[in-house]
N, CA, C and O atoms as a GROMACS GRO file, in nm:
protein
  460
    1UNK      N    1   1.253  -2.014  -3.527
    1UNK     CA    2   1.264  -2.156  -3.509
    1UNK      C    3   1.405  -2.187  -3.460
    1UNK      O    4   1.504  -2.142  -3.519
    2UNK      N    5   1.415  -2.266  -3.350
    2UNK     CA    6   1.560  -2.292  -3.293
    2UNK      C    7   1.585  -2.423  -3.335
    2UNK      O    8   1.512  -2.516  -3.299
    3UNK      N    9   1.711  -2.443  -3.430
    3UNK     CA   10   1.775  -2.547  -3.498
    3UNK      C   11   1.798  -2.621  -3.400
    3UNK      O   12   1.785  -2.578  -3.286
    4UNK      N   13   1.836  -2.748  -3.424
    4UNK     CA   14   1.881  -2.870  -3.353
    4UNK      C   15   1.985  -2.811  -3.258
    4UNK      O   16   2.043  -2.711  -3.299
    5UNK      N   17   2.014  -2.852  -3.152
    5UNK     CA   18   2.177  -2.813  -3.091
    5UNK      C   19   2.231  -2.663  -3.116
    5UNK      O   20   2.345  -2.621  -3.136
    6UNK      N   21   2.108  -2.601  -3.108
    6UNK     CA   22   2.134  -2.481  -3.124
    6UNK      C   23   2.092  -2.411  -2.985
    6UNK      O   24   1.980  -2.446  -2.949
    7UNK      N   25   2.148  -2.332  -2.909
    7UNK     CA   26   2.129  -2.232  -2.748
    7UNK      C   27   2.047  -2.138  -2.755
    7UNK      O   28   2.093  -2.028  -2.786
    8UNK      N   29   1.932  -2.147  -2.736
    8UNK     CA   30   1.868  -2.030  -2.688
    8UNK      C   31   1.923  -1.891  -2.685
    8UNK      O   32   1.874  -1.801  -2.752
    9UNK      N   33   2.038  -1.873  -2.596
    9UNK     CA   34   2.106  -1.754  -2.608
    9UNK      C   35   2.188  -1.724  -2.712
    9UNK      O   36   2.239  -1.612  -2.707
   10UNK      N   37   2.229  -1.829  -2.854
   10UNK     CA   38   2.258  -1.782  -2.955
   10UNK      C   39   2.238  -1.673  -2.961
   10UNK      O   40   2.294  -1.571  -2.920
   11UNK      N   41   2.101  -1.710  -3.052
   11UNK     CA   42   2.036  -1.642  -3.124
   11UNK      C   43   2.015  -1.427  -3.056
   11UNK      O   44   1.996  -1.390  -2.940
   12UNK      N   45   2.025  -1.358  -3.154
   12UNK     CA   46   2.010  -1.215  -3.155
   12UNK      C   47   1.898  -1.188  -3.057
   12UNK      O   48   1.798  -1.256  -3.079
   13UNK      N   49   1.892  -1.117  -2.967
   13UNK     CA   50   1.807  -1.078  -2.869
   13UNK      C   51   1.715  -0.936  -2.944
   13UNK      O   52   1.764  -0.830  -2.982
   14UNK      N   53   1.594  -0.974  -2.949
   14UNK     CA   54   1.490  -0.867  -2.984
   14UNK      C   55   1.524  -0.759  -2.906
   14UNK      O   56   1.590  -0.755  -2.802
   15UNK      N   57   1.458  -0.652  -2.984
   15UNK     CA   58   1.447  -0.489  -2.931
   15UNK      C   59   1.420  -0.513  -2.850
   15UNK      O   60   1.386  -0.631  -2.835
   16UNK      N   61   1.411  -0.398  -2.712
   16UNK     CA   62   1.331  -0.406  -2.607
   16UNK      C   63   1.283  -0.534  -2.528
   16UNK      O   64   1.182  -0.535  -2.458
   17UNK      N   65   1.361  -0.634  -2.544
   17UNK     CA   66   1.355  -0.709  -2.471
   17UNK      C   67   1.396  -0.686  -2.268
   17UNK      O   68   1.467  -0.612  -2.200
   18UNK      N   69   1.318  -0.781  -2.249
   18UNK     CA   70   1.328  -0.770  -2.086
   18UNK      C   71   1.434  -0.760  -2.014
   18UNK      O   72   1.442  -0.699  -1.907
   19UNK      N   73   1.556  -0.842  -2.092
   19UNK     CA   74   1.664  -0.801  -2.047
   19UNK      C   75   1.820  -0.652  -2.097
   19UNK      O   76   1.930  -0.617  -2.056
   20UNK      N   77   1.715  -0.616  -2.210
   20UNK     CA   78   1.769  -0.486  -2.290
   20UNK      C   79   1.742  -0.375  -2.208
   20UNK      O   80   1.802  -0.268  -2.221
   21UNK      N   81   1.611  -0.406  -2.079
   21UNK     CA   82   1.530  -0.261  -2.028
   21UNK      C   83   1.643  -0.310  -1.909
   21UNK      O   84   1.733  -0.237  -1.866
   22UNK      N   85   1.628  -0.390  -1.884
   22UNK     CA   86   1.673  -0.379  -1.743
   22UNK      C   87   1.788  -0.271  -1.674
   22UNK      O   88   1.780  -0.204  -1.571
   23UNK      N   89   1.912  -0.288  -1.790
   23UNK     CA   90   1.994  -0.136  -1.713
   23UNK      C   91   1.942  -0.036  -1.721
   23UNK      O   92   1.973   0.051  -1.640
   24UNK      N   93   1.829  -0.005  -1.834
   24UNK     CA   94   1.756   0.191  -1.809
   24UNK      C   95   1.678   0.215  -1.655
   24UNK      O   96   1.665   0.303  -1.570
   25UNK      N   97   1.630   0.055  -1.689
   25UNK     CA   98   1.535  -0.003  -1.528
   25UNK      C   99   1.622   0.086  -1.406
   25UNK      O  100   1.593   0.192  -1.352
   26UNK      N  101   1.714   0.015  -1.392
   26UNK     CA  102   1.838   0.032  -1.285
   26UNK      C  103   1.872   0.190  -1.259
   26UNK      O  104   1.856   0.264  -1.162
   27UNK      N  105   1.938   0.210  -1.412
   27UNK     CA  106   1.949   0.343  -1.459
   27UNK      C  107   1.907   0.507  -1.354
   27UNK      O  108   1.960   0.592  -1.284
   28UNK      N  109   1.759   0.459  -1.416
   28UNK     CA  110   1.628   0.541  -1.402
   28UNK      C  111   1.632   0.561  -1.204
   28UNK      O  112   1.623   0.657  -1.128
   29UNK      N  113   1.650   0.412  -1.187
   29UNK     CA  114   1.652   0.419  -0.988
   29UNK      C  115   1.786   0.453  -0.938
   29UNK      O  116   1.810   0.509  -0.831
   30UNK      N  117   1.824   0.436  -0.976
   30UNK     CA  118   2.002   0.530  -0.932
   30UNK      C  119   1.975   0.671  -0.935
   30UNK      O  120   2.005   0.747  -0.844
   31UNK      N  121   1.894   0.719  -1.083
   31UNK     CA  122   1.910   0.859  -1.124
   31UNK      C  123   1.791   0.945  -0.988
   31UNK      O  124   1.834   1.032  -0.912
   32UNK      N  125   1.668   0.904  -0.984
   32UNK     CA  126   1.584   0.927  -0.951
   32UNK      C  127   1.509   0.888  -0.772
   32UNK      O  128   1.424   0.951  -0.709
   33UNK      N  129   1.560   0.802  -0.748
   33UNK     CA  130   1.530   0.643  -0.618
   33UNK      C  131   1.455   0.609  -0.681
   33UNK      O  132   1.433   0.636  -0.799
   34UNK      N  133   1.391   0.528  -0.593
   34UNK     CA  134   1.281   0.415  -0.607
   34UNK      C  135   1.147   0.506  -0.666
   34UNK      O  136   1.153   0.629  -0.669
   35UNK      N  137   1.035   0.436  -0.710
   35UNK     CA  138   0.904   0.499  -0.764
   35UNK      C  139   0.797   0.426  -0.675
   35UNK      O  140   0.816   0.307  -0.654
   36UNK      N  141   0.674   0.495  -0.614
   36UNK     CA  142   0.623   0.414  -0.532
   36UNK      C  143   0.573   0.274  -0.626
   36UNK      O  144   0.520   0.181  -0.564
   37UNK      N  145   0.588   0.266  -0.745
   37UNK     CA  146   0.532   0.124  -0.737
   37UNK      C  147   0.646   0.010  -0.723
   37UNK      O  148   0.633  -0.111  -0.708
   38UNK      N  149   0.740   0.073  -0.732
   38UNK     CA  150   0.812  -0.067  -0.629
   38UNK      C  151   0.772  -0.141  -0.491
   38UNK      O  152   0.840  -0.215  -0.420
   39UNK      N  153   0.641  -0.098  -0.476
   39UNK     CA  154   0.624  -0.160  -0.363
   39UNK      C  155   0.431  -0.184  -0.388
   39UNK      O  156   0.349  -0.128  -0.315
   40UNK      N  157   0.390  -0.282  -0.510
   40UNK     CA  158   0.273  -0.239  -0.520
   40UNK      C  159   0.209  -0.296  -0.412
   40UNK      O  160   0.100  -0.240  -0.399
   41UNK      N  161   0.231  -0.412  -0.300
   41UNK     CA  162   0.145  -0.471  -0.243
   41UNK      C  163   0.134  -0.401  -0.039
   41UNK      O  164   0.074  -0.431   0.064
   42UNK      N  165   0.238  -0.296  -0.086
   42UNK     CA  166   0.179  -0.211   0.063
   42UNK      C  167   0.143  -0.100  -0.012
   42UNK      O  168   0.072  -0.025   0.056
   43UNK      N  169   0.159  -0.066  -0.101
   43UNK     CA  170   0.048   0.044  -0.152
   43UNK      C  171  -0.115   0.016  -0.150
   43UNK      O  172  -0.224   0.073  -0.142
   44UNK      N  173  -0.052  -0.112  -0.161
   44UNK     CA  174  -0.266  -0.170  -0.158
   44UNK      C  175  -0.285  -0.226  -0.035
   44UNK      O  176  -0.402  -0.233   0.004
   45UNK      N  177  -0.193  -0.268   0.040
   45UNK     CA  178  -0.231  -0.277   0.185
   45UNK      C  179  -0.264  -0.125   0.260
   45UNK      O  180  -0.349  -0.111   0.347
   46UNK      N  181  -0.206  -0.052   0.224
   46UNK     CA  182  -0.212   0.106   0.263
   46UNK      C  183  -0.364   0.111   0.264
   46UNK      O  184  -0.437   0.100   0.362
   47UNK      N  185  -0.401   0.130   0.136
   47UNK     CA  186  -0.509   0.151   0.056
   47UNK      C  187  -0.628   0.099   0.149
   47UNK      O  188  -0.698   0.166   0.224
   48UNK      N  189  -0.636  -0.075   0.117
   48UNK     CA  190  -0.737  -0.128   0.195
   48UNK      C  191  -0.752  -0.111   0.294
   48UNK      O  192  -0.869  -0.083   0.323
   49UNK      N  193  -0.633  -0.114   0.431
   49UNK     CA  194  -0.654  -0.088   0.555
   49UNK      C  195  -0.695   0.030   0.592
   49UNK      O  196  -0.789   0.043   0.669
   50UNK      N  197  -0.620   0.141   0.534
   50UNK     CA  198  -0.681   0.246   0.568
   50UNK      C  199  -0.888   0.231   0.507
   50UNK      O  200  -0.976   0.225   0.593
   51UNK      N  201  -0.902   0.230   0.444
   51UNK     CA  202  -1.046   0.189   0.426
   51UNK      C  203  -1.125   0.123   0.514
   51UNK      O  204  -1.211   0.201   0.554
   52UNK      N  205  -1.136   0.019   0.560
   52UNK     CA  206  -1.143  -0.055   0.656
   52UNK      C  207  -1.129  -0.011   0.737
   52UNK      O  208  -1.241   0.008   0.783
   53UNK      N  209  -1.048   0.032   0.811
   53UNK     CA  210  -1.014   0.159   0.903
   53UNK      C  211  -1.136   0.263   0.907
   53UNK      O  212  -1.191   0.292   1.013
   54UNK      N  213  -1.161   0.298   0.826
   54UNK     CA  214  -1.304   0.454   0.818
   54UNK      C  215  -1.396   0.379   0.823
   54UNK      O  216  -1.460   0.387   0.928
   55UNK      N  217  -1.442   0.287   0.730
   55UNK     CA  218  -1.552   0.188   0.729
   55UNK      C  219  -1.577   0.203   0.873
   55UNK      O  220  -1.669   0.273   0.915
   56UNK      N  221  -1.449   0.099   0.997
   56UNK     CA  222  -1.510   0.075   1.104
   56UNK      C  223  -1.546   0.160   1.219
   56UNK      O  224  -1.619   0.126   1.312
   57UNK      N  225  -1.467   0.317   1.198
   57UNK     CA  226  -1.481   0.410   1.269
   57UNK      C  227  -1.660   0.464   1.258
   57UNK      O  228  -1.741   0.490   1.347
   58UNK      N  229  -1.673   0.466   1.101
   58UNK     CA  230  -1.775   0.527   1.095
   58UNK      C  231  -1.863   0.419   1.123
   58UNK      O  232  -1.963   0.491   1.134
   59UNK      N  233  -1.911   0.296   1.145
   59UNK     CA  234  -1.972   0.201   1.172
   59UNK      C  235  -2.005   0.249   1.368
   59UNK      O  236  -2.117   0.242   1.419
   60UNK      N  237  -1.872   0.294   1.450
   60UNK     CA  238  -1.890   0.239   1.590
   60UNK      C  239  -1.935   0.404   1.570
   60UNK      O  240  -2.005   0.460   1.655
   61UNK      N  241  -1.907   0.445   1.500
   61UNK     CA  242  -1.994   0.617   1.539
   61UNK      C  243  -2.166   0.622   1.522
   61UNK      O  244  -2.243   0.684   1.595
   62UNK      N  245  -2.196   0.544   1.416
   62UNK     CA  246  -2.322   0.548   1.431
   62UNK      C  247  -2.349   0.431   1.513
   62UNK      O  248  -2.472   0.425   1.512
   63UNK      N  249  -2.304   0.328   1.587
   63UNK     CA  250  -2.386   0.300   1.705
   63UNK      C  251  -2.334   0.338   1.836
   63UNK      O  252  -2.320   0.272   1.939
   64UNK      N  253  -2.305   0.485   1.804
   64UNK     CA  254  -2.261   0.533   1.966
   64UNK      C  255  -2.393   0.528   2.072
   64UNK      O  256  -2.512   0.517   2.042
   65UNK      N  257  -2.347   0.536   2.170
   65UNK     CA  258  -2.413   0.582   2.229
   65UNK      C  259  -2.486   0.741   2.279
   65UNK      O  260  -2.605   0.772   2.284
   66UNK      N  261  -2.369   0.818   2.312
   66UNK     CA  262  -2.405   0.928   2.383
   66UNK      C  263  -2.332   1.017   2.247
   66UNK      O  264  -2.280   0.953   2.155
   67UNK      N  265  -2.333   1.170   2.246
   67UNK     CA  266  -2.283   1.273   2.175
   67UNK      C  267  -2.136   1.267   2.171
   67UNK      O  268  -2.069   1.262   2.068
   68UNK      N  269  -2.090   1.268   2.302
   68UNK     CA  270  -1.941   1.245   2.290
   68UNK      C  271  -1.857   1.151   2.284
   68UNK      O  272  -1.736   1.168   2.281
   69UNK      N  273  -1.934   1.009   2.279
   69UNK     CA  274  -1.842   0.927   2.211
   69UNK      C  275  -1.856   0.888   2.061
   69UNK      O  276  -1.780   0.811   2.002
   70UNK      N  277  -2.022   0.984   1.980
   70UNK     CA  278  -2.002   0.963   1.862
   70UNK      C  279  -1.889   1.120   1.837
   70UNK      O  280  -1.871   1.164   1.723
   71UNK      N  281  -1.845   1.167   1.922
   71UNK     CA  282  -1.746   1.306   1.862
   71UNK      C  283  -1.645   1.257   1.840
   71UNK      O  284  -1.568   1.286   1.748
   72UNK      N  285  -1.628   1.143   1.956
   72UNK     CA  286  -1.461   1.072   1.942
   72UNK      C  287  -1.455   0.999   1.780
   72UNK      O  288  -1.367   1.002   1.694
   73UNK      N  289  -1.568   0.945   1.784
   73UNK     CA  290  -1.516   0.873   1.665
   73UNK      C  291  -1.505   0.967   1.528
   73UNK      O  292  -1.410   0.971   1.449
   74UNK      N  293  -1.638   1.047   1.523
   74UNK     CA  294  -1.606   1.133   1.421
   74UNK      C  295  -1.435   1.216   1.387
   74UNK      O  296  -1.378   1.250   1.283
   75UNK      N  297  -1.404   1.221   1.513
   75UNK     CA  298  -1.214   1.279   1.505
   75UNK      C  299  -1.144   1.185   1.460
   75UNK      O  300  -1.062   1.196   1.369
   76UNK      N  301  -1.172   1.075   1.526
   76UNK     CA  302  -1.064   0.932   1.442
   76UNK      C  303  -1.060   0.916   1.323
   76UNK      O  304  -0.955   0.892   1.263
   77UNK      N  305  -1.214   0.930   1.249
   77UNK     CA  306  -1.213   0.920   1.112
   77UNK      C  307  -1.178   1.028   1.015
   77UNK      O  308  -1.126   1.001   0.907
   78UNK      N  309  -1.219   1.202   1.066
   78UNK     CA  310  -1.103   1.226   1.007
   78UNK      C  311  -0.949   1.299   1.067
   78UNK      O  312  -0.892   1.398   1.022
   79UNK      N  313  -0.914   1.225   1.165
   79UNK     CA  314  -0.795   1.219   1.170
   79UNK      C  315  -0.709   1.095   1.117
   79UNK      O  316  -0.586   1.104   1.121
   80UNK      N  317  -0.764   0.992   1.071
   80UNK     CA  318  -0.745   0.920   0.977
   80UNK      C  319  -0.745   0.954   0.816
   80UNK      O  320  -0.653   0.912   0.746
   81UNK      N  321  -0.831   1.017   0.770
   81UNK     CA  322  -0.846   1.076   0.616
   81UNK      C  323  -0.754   1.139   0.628
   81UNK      O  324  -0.679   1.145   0.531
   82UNK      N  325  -0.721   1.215   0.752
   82UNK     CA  326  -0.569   1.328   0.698
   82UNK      C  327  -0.455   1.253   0.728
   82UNK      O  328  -0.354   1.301   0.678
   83UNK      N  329  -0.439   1.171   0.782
   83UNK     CA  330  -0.309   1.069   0.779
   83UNK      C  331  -0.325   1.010   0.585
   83UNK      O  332  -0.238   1.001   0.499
   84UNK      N  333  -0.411   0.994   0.583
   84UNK     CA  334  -0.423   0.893   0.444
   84UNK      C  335  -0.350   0.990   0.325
   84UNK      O  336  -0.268   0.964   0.237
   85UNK      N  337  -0.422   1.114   0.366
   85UNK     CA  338  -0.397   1.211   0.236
   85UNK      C  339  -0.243   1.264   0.252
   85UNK      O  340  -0.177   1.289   0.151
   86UNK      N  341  -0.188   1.280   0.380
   86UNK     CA  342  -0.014   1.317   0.366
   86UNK      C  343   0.057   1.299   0.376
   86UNK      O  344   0.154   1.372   0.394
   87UNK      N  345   0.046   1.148   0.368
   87UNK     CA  346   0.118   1.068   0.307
   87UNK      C  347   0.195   1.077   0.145
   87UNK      O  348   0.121   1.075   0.046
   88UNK      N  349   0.301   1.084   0.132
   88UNK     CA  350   0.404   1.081  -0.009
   88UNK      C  351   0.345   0.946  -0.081
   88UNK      O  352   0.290   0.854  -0.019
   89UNK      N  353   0.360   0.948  -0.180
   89UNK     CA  354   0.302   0.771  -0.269
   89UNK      C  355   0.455   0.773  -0.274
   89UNK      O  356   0.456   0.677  -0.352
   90UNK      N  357   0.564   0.794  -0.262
   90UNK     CA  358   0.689   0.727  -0.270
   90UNK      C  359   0.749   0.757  -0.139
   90UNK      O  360   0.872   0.764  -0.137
   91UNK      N  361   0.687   0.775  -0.033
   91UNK     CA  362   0.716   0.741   0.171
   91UNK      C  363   0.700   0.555   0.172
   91UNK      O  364   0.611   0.506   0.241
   92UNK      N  365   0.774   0.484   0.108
   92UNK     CA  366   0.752   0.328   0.149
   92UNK      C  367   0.722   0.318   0.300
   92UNK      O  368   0.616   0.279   0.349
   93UNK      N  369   0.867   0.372   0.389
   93UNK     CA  370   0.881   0.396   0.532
   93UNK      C  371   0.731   0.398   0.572
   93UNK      O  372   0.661   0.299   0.593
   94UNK      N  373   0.697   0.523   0.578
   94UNK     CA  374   0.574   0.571   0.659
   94UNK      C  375   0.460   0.482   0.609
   94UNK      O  376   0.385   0.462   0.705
   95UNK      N  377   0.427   0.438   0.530
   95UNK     CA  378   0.281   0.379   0.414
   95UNK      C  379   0.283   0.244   0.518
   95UNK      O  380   0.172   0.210   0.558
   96UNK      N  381   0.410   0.158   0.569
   96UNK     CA  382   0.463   0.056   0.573
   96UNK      C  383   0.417   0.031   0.723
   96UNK      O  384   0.367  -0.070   0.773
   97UNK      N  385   0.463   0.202   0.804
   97UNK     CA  386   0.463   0.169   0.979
   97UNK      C  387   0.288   0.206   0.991
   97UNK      O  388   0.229   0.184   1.097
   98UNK      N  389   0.213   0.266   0.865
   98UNK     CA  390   0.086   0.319   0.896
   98UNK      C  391   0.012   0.155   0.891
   98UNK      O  392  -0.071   0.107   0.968
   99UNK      N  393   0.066   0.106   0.793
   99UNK     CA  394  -0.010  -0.050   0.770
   99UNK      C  395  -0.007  -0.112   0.900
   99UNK      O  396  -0.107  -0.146   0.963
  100UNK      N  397   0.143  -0.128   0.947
  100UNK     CA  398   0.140  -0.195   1.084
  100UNK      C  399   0.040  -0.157   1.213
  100UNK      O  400  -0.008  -0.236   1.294
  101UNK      N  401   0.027  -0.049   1.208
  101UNK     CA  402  -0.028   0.045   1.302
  101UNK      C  403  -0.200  -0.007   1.304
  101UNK      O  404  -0.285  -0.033   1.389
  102UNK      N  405  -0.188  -0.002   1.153
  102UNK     CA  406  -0.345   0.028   1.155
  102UNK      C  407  -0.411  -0.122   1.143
  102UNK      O  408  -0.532  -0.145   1.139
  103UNK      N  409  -0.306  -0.222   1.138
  103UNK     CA  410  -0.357  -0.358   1.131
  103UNK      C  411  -0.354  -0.395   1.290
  103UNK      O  412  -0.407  -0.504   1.312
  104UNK      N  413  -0.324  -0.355   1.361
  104UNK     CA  414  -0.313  -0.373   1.537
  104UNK      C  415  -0.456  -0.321   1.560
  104UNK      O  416  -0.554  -0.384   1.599
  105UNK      N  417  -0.443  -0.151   1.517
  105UNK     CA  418  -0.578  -0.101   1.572
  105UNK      C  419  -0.697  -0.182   1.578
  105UNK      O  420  -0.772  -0.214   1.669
  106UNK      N  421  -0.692  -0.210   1.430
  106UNK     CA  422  -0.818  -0.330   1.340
  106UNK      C  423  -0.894  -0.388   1.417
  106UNK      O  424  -1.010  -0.382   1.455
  107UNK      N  425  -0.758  -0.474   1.437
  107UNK     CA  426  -0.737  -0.585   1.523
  107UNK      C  427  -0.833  -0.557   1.692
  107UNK      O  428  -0.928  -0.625   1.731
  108UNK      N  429  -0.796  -0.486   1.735
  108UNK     CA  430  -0.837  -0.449   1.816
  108UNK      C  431  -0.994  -0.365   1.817
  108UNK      O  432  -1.069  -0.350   1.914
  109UNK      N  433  -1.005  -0.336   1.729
  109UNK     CA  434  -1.148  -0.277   1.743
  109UNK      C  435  -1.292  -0.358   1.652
  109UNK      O  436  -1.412  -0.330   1.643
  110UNK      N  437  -1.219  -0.453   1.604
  110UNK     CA  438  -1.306  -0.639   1.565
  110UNK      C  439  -1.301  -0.710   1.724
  110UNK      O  440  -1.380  -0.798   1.759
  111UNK      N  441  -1.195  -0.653   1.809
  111UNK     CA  442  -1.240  -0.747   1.975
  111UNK      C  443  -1.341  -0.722   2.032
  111UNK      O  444  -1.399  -0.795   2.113
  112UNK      N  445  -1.392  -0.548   1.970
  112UNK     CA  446  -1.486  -0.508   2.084
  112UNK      C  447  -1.611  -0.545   2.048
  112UNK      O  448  -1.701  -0.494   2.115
  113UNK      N  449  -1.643  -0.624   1.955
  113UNK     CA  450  -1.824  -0.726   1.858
  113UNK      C  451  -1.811  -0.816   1.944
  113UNK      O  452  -1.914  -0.832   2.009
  114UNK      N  453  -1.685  -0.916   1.988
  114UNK     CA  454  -1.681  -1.020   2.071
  114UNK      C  455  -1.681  -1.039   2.191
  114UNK      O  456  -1.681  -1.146   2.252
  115UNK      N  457  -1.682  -0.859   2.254
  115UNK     CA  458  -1.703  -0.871   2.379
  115UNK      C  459  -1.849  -0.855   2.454
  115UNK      O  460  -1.858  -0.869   2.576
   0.00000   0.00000   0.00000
């Protein structure tokens, strides 16, 4: 209970409080770098796009037409699965230029329904 005219920051700061972790926080990334979840929302952009990504490969493969343009696609998809898999979970860099990459491709291969 905080007395009348009494500061918030008085009062004794609990164990393990949020601001007690914070230098091991720091600590830990000096000692070690970064951990990939410092970056959880291109880890899940990674994630989804690349998905989406196979989804649509394997989608234009089964309505190929001829043998060799369902071969092409079958290589994209897994030359995609092996981009996905060697990838480092703590490569921010690379996870980051694959997102960009693969949100252009996307992009581009949702044009070809509209054409």
């Amino acid at each position: 209970m905080v007395r009348p005219f009494e500061r918030p920051t008085d009062r004794p700061r609990l164990a393990g409080s949020r601001a007690d972790r914070r230098p091991r926080i720091e600590e830990r990334r000096r000692l070690h770098g970064p951990d990939h979840t410092d970056d959880p929302l291109g880890d899940e952009a990674f994630t989804v796009l690349g998905r989406r990504l196979s989804a649509r490969y394997v989608e234009l493969h089964d309505r190929a037409v001829d043998e060799y343009e369902r071969r092409c696609w079958e290589e994209r998809v897994i030359d995609l699965r092996e981009r996905r898999r060697s990838v480092a979970s703590d490569d921010v860099e690379t996870r980051n230029r694959y997102v960009r990459e693969w949100t252009a491709l996307l992009a581009d291969l949702l044009l070809l329904d509209e054409e």
